[in-house]
C-alpha positions in Angstrom: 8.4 -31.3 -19.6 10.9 -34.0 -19.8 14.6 -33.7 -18.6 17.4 -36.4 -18.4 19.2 -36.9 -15.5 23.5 -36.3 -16.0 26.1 -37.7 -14.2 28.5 -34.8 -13.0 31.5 -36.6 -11.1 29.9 -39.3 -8.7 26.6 -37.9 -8.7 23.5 -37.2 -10.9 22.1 -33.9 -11.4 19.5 -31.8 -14.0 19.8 -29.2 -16.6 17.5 -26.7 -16.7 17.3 -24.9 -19.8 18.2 -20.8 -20.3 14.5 -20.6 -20.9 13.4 -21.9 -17.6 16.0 -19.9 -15.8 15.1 -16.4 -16.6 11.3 -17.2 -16.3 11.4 -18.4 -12.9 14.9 -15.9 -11.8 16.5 -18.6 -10.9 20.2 -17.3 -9.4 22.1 -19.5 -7.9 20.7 -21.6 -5.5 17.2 -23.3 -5.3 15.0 -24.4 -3.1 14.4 -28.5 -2.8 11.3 -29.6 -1.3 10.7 -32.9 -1.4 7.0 -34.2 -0.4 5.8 -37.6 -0.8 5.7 -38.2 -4.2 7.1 -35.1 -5.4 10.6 -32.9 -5.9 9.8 -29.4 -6.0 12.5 -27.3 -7.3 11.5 -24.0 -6.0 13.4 -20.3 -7.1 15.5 -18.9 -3.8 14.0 -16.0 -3.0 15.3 -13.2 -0.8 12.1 -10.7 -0.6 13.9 -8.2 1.6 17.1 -7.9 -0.2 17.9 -3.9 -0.8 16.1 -2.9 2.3 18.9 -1.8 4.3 19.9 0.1 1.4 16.4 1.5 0.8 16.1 2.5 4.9 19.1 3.8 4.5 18.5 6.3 1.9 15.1 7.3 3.4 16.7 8.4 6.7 19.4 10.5 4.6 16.3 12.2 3.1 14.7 12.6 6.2 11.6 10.6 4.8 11.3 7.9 7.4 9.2 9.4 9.9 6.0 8.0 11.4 2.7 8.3 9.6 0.6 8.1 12.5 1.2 8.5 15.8 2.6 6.0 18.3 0.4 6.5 21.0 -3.1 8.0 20.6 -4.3 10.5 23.2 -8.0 8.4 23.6 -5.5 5.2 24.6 -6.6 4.0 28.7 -2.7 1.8 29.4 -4.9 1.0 32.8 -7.4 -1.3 31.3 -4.7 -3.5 29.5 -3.8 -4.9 32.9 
């Protein structure tokens, strides 16, 4: 794919089309990555946004307890040292 290169103000930028935008979720920031020979233009990702909100609601509903359990009653602590 071929793009032109704009002047916004005093420096150069890129469009990228509505297309390319909602493929790739591309917010408002990107990532640049810039290797020799390349520009990568990369989506920002934030994989744990919503977390918080999704621990939160687990400990309201009580549903955030351990599925095993943290020590197991075969475990020698003596031979770690």
């Amino acid at each position: 794919m071929e793009i032109s290169v704009i002047s916004i103000g005093n420096s150069k930028g890129i469009r990228l089309s509505k297309t390319v935008l909602e493929k790739y979720n591309i917010q408002d920031s990107l990532e640049l990555i810039l290797e020799k020979n390349y520009i990568i233009l990369k989506p920002k990702t934030s994989p744990r946004k919503g977390w918080d909100k999704a621990f939160k609601k687990m400990h309201e509903a009580a549903d955030d307890q351990l599925l095993l359990p943290d020590v197991f009653t075969d475990e020698v602590f003596e031979s770690w040292s």
